[in-house]
N, C-alpha and C positions, 0 to 999 in steps of 0.2 A: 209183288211178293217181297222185293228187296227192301222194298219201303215200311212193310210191313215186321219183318226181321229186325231192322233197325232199329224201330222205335221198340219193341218188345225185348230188345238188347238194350236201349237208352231206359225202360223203363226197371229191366233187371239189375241194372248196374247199381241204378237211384234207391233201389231197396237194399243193396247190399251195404251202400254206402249210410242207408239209412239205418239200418240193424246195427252195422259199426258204429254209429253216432251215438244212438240206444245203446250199447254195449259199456263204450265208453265214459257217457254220462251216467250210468247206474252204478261203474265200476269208482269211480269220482265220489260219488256220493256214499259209497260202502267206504271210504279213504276218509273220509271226511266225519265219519261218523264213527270209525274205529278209532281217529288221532285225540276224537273227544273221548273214546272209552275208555283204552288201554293209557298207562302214564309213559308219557314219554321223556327220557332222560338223554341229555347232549351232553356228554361229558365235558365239554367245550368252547367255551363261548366267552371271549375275550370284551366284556364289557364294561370291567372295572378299568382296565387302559385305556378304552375309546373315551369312559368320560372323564381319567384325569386329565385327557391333551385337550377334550371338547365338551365339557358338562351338558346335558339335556336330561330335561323331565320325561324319565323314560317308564315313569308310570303313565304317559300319554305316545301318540303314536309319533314319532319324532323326524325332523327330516333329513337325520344323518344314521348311519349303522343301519345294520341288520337286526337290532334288538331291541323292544319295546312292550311294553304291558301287552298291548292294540294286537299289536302282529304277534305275540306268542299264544294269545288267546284263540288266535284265528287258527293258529297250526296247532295248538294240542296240546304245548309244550305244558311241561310237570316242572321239571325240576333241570335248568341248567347249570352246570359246574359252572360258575361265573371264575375266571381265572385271575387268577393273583398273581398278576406277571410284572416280572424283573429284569428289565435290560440288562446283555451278559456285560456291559461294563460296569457294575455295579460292582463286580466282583473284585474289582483291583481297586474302585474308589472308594467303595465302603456308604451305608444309606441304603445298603439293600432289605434288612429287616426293619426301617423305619419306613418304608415307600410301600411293603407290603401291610403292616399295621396301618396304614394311611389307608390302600384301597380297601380292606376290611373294614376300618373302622364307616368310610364311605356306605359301600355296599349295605351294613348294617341300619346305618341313620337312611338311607331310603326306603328297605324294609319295613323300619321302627315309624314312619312317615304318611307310610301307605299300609297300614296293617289289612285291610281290605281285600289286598293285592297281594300284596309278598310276605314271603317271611321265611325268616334262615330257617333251617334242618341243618342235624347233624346225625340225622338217621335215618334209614330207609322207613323206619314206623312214622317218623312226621313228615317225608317227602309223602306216606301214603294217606295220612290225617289231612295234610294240605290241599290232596290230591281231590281227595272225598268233598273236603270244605270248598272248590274251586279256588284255588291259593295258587302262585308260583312259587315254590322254592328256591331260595337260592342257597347252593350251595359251593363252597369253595372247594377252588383245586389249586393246588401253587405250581405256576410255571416256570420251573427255574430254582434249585433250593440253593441259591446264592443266601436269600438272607436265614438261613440257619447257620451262616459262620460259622459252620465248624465248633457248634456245640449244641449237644442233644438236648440239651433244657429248651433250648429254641423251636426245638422239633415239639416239645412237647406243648410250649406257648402256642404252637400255631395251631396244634390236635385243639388245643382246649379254645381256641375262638371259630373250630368250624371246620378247619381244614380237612381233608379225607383223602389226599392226592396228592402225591410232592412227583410232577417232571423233574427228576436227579438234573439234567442241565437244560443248557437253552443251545445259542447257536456258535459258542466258544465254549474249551475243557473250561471246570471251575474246580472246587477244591473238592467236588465229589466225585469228580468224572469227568469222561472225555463227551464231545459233542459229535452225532451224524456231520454236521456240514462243516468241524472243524479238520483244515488238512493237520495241526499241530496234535497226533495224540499223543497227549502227556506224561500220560498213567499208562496207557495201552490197554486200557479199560476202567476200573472202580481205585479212587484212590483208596490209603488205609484207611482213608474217615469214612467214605464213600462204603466200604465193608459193614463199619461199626453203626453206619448208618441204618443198613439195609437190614440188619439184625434190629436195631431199636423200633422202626419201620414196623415189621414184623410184631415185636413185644407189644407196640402199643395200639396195635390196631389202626393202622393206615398204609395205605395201597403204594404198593410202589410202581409210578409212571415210567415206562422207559420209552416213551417216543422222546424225540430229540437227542435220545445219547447213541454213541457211537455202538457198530455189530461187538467189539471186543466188551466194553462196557453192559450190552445187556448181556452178554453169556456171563458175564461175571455176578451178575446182575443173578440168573438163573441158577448159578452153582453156590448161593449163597443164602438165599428166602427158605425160606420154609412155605410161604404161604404166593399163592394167585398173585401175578403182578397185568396191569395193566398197560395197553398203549393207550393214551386218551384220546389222542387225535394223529393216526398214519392211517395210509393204506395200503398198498399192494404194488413191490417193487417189478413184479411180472409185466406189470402196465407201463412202468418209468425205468427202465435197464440201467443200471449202473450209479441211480436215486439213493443212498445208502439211508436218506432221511423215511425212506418206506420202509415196511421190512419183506426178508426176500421171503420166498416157500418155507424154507429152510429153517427159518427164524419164529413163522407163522405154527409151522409144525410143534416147534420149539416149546413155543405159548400156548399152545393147546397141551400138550399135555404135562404142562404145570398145571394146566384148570383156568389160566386166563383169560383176556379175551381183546382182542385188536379191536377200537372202536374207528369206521373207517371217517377219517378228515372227507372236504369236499371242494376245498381248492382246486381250478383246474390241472394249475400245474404238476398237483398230485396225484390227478386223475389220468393223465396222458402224457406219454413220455414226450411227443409230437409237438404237445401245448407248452411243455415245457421248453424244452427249446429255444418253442420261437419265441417265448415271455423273455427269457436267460438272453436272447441276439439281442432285441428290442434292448433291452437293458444296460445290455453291455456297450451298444452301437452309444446309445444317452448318456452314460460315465464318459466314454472317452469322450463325445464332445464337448461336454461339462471342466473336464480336464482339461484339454487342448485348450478352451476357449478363457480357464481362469474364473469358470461360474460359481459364484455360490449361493448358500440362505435364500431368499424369495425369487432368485433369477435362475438359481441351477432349479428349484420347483417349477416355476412357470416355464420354463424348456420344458423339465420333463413330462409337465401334462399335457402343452402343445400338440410335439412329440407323437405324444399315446393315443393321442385323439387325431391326428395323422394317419397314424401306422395302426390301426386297431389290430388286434389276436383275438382267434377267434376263440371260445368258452368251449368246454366240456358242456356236457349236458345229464342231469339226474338219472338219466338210461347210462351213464358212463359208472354212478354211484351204484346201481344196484351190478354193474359187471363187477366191480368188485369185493360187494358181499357175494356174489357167486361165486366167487372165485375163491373167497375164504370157507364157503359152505362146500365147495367141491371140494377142495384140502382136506377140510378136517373136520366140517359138521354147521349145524345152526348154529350150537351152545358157545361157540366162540368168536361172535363178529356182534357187533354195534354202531354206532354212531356217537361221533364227535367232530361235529363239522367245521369247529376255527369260526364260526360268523366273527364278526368282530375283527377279526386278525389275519383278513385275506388282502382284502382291500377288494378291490376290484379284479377280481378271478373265482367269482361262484360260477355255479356251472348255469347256464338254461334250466329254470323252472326250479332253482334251489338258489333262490336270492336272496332271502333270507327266514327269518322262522314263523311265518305263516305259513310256509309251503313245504313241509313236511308231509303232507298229504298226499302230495305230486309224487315222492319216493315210495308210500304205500301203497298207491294204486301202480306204483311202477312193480311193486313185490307182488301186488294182488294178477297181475295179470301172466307175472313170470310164477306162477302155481305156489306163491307160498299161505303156509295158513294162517288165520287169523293167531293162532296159536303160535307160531314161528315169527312171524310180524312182531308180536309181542316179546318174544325173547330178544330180537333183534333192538327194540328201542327200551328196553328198560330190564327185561328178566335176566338177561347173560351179565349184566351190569351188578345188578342185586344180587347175584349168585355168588358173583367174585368178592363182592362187598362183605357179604353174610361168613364165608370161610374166613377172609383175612379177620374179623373181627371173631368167632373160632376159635382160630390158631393162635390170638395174640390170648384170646382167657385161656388159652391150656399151656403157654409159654408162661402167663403171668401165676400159673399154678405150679408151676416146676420148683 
């Protein structure tokens, strides 16, 4: 009799196990057939830097980065903000508006290369003509407005080659603002130009990014727009305590009812306060010995990859991505969270199952099983996105109407 129990429990199990597996795989392939349906937009995706240090034919599948024709085919992607990013030392050297014209003008002659494949937008009507025609879009977001030097005809030079996004700083104050990760706050939030910026911003129909600037900076940031401002790429400082580069409840509340909307990053470090950490010891443990020992150029590199591959940290995982879009939907709703995941600009800190942008699928089926609908999925990778886009362009024709 026990024997007979047994096995009718071994066989109970094996069904249950198998209906899971059945579950799973159907829920995969609804993911997989919604990333092809719905367009999806990354606000984020740092691949004009990866090829000015390391050039690759990234209209084919490539064996460096997170980005490529091959692999954004596979996940779905529409349309990613490809970033026009500017080291914050640019700011005191000067070549920061010639090194952004440089990766534009790049970006473009690939597009122009592979018409097949890609092709800039500077509208949600040709991300969705692209979208229809099976096209990638690229379109620009500038990370860092170092090269607008502190003059608005520069703002409007970069509106007019594409741009839709200006991150006010990077990882140091510059002449617009103060930075999340700088201890020096300069301004104590928006310089004057940083003001006159955020108005012109406004006038001319482009989005104002405040991931990367400091909490006094975006409040300044919020008491001055008229119109939806974005994060392009943070997430959720509830996860990471005392992380000021995330934003907190408070901040999230904030942005919601301007009408904007937090697109979350995907780095682990941003993802777990935990992960953070031990990334930050690991780190700091390889400077100091880099320092002590007098290392530099190819030898303090070759320690630190040693090193890394030594001591590995362990990833977040895409179940850690959709905690917090949960977490931004239990705050405040669907209409204000997205995605902007940094591929390109993590380096080695994606999470489990979000490696790079073929696996975009892996986060939907992660939504699809935590009860969200087809309909919210969608708001999440491209609608809350559009929404904020549609008003700021809006409010700049009835500013430009005054």
């Amino acid at each position: 009799m026990k024997k007979l129990l047994t096995i009718v429990a071994i066989f109970g199990i094996a069904a249950i196990l198998s209906a899971q597996n059945k579950s799973e795989k159907n829920t995969m392939e609804k993911a997989k057939e919604l990333a092809k349906k719905i367009i999806i937009v990354d606000t984020h995706i740092d691949v004009p830097y990866r090829l000015e240090e390391h050039f690759e034919d990234i209209s084919k599948r490539t064996e460096k980065g997170n980005f490529d024709y091959v692999r954004a085919k596979e996940g779905g992607l529409d349309a990613p903000f490809t970033a026009i990013y500017t080291p914050a030392h640019f700011e005191n050297e000067g070549g920061g508006k010639e090194l952004a014209d440089k990766l534009i003008k790049m970006m473009n002659k690939i597009a122009n290369e592979n018409p097949d494949k890609f092709k800039t937008a500077k509208s949600i009507d040709e991300i969705i003509q692209n979208h229809n025609n099976g096209i990638i879009s690229f379109v620009y977001g500038m990370e860092n407005g170092t090269p607008i030097e502190g003059k608005l005809e520069n703002l409007r030079h970069f509106y007019d080659l594409g741009v839709r996004y200006v991150t006010l700083t990077h990882s140091k104050w510059n002449h617009i603002g103060d930075s999340s990760y700088d201890d020096d706050k300069h301004w104590n939030g928006l310089s004057p130009f940083g003001e006159e910026l955020v108005k012109e911003m406004n006038r001319i129909g482009m989005m104002v990014d405040i991931s990367h600037v400091s909490d006094s900076t975006f409040y300044d940031v919020l008491k001055i727009t008229k119109a939806p401002v974005i994060a392009s790429h943070s997430s959720c400082r509830f996860f990471t305590p005392g992380f000021e580069r995330n934003m907190s409840d408070e901040m999230i509340k904030a942005l919601a009812e301007n009408g904007g909307v937090i697109q979350i990053t995907f780095g682990s470090s941003f993802l777990s306060g935990k992960l953070k950490d031990l990334r930050k010891q690991r780190s700091q443990t390889v400077s100091k010995y880099v320092k002590e020992n007098n290392l530099s150029g190819d030898a303090a590199k070759e320690y630190r990859k040693k090193y890394y591959a030594e001591h590995p940290v362990p990833y977040a995982d895409v179940k850690d991505i959709a905690d917090h879009i949960d977490h931004v939907v239990r705050l405040v709703g669907v209409d204000y969270v997205g995605i902007g995941s940094d591929f390109d600009g993590v380096g080695d800190s994606l999470p489990t199952g979000m490696k790079d942008v073929s696996d975009y699928p892996n986060l939907i089926a992660e939504l699809l099983k935590r009860g969200y609908s087809e309909e919210e999925i969608e708001k999440i990778f491209s609608g809350n996105i559009f929404r904020v886009w549609r008003e700021v362009e809006k409010i700049s024709s009835e500013l430009k109407s005054e």
